[in-house]
C-alpha positions as CSV (number, residue, x, y, z in Angstrom):
1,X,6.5,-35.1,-34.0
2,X,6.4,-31.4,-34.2
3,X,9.2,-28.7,-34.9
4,X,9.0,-26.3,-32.2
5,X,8.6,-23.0,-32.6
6,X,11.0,-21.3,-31.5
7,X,14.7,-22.0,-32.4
8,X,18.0,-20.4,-31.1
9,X,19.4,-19.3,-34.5
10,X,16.0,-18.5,-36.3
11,X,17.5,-14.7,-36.9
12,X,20.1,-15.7,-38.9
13,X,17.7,-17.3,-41.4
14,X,15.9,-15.6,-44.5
15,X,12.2,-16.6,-45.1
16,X,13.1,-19.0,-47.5
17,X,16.1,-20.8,-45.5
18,X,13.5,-21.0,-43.2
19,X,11.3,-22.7,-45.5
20,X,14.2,-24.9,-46.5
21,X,15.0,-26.1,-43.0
22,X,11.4,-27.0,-41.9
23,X,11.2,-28.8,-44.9
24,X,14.4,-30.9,-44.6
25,X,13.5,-31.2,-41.0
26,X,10.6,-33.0,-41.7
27,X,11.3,-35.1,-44.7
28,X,14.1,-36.3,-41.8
29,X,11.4,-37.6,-40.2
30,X,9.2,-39.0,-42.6
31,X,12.2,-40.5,-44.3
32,X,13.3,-42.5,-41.1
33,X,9.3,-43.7,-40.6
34,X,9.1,-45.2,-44.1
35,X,12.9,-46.6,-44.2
36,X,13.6,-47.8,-41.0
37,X,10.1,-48.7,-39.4
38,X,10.4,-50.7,-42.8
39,X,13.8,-52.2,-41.9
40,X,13.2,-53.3,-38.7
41,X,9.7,-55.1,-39.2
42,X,7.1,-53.1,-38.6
43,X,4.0,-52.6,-40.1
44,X,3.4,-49.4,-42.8
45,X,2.0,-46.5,-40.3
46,X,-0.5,-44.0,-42.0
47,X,0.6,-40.2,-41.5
48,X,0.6,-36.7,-42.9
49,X,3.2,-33.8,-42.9
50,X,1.1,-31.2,-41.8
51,X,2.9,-27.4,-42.5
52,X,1.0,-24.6,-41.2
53,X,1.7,-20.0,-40.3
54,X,-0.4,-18.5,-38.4
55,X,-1.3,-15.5,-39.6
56,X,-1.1,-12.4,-37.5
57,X,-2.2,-8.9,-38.6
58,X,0.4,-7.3,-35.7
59,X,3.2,-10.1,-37.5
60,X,5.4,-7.1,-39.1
61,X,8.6,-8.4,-39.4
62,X,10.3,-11.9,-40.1
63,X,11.1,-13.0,-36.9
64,X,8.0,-13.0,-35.5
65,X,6.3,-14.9,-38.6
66,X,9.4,-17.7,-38.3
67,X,8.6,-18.2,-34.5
68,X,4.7,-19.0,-35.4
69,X,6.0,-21.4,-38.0
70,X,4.6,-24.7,-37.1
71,X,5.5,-27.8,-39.0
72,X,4.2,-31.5,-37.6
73,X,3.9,-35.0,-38.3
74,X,0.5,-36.5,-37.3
75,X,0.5,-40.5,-36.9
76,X,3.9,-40.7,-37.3
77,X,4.3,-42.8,-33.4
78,X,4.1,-46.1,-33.0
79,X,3.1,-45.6,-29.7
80,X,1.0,-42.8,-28.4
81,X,0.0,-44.2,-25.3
82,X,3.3,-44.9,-23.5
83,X,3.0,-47.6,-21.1
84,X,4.2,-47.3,-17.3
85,X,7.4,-49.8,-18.1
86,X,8.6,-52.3,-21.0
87,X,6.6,-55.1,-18.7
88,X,3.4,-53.3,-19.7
89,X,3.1,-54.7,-23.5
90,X,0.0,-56.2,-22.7
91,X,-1.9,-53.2,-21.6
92,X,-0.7,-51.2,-25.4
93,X,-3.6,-50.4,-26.7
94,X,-4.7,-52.8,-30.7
95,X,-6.0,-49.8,-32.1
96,X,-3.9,-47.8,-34.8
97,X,-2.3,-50.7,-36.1
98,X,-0.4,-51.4,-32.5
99,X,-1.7,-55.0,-32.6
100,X,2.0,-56.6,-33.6
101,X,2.8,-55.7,-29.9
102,X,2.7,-58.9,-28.6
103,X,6.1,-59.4,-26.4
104,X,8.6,-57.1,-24.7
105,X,10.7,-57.3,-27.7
106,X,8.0,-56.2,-29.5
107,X,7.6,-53.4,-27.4
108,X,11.1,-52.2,-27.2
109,X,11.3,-51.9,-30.7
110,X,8.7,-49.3,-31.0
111,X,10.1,-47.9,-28.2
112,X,13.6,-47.0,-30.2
113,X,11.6,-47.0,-33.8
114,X,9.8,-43.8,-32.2
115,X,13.2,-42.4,-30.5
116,X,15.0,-43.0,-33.8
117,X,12.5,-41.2,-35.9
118,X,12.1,-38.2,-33.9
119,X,15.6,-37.4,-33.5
120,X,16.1,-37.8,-37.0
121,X,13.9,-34.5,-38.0
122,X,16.8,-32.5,-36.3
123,X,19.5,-34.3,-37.4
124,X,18.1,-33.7,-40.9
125,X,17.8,-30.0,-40.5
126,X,21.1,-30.2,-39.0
127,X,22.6,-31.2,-41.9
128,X,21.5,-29.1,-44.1
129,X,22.3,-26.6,-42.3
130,X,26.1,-27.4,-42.1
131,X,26.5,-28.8,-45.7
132,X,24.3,-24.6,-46.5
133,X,27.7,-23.1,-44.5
134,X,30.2,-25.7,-46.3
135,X,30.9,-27.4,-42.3
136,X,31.7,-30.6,-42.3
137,X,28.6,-32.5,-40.1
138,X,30.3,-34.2,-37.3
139,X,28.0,-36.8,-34.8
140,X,29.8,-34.5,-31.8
141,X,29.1,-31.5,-33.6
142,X,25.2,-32.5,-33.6
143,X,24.7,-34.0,-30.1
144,X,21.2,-34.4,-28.5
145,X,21.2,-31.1,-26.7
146,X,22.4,-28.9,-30.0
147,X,19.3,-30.8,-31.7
148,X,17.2,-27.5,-29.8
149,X,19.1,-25.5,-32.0
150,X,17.4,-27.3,-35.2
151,X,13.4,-27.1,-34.1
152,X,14.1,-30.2,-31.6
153,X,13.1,-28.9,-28.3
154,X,9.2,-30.6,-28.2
155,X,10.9,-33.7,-29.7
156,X,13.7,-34.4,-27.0
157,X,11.0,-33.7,-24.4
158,X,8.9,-36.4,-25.9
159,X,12.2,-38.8,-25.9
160,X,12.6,-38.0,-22.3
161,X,9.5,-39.6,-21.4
162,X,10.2,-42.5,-23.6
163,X,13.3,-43.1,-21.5
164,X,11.6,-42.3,-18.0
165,X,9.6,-45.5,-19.5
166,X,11.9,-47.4,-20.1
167,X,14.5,-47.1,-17.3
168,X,14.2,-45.9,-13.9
169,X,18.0,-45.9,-14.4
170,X,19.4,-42.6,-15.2
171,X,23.0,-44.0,-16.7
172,X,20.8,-46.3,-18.9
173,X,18.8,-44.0,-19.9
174,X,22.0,-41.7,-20.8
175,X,23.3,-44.9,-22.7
176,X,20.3,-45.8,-24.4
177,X,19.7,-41.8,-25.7
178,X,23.2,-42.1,-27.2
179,X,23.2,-45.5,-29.0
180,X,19.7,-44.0,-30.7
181,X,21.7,-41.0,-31.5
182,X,24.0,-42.5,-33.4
183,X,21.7,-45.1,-35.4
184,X,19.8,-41.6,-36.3
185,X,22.6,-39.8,-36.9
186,X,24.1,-42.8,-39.6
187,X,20.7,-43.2,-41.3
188,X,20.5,-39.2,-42.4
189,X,24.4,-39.2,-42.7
190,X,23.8,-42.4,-45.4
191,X,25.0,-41.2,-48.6
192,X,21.7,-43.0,-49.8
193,X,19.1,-42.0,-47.7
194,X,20.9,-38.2,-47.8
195,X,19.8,-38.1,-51.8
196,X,16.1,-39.5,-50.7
197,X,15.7,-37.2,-48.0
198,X,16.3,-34.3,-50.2
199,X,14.8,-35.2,-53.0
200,X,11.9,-35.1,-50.4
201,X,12.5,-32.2,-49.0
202,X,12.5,-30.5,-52.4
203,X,9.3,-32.2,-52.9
204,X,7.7,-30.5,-50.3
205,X,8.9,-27.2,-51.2
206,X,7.8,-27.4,-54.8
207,X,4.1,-28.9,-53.4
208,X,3.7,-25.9,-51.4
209,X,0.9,-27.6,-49.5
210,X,-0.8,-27.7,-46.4
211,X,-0.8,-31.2,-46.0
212,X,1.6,-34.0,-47.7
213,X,-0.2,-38.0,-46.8
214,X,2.0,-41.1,-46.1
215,X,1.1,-42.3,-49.4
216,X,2.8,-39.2,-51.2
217,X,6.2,-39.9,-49.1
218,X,6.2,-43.3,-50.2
219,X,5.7,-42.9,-54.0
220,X,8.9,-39.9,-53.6
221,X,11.2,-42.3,-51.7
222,X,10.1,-45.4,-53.4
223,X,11.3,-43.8,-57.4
């Protein structure tokens, strides 16, 4: 899970919007892992927010230091070896905890754990962003192609090849996308898990670190 680089209204930000929306962005994420892997039955996963510039002694004006922002979630998958098909369970590698996926069911439940959670980093951002210009935040408003607009773009490439996995089918793939969608879209629109992810968010911004572990985003969204 990684916010991309580049993103189509980066110009309109100040540095410390900026700073705001990668932060939101990714307590989106890590919000979703810890609540609704949690949820729906799976395991704890073991991850860091990892937050990062690099430096640049030509960087000499914003723009160019927002679009070598990087911000990323390492461990945050379920599954980082995607199997050919959902018939392929048995060949899912035990290590990193995968060793609950022992049926197809098993399998399609990480399968939409990992789509939920990475469009939810957007969707996060998203919101912010909206509630930052007093719009009202609207699930048509926010659908998966404007996510590219809130650091999205590496993320719905990874959720392509999730769904080239799991459907040859490109109208059930189209389906499925959407029906993840909206279960991301009501977890960061919860009024509930809205007040967590910020509180999270401003967590991160007050840490000011490099590196924020699992165990950190569990104590914040535990209180």
């Amino acid at each position: 899970m990684r916010r991309n680089i580049r993103v189509n209204n980066a110009v309109a930000y100040t540095p410390e919007i900026s700073r705001r929306c990668v932060a939101y962005h990714e307590a989106g994420h890590a919000a979703a892992i810890y609540l609704l892997n949690r949820i729906r039955n799976i395991p704890p996963l073991l991850f860091n927010l990892r937050f990062s510039v690099i430096h640049s002694d030509t960087v000499t004006d914003f723009q160019t230091a927002y679009e070598n922002y990087i911000a990323c979630i390492e461990g945050g998958r379920l599954l980082h070896t995607l199997p050919d098909t959902l018939d392929d369970f048995r060949y899912i590698s035990v290590e990193n905890g995968q060793d609950w996926i022992r049926t197809r069911e098993n399998l399609l439940n990480a399968f939409d754990a990992d789509m939920i959670n990475l469009l939810a980093g957007s969707l996060a951002e998203a919101k912010f962003v909206a509630e930052m210009d007093d719009e009202i935040f609207t699930y048509r408003l926010v659908d998966p192609p404007a996510l590219e607009n809130y650091g999205g773009s590496f993320d719905l490439a990874l959720i392509e090849d999730y769904l080239q996995r799991y459907s040859p089918d490109q109208q059930t793939r189209d389906q499925k996308l959407n029906q993840l969608h909206q279960v991301a879209f009501n977890f960061i629109n919860d009024y509930h898990n809205w007040r967590a992810i910020s509180k999270l968010a401003e967590f991160i911004l007050a840490a000011d670190k490099d590196t924020i572990c699992s165990e950190e985003v569990a104590t914040i969204l535990g209180e």
